[in-house]
Residue, then its C-alpha position, 0 to 999 in steps of 0.5 A: x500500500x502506498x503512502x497516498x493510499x495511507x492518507x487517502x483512507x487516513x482521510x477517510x476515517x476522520x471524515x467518518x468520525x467526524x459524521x459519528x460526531x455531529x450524530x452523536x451532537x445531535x442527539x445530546x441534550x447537553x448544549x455544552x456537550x453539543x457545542x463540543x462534539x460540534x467544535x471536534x467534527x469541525x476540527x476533525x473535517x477540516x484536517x481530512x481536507x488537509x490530509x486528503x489534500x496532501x494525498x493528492x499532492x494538492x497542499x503541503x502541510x502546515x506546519 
């Protein structure tokens, strides 16, 4: 398996946790707790952009 490979599924992966946790956002009562998991599947969609990004060559990463 190639590195692109490792950071397409990489990529992958953190977009799927970050679907688990808007799901899990939604259905909490806490407004604290929403907020949180809302903030980390943010956090987590935009560093699947950045990995898959890097798959494919498009952006360096930043450091």
């Amino acid at each position: 398996m190639s590195e692109s490979d490792d950071l397409h599924g990489r990529a992958r992966q953190m977009r799927e946790k970050a679907k688990d946790l808007r799901d899990a956002a939604e259905h909490t009562t806490d407004p604290g707790e929403r907020q949180r998991l809302q903030d980390k599947a943010r956090r987590l969609s935009s560093e699947s952009e950045q990995v898959s990004g890097m798959a494919s060559g498009d952006i360096y990463p930043m450091e």
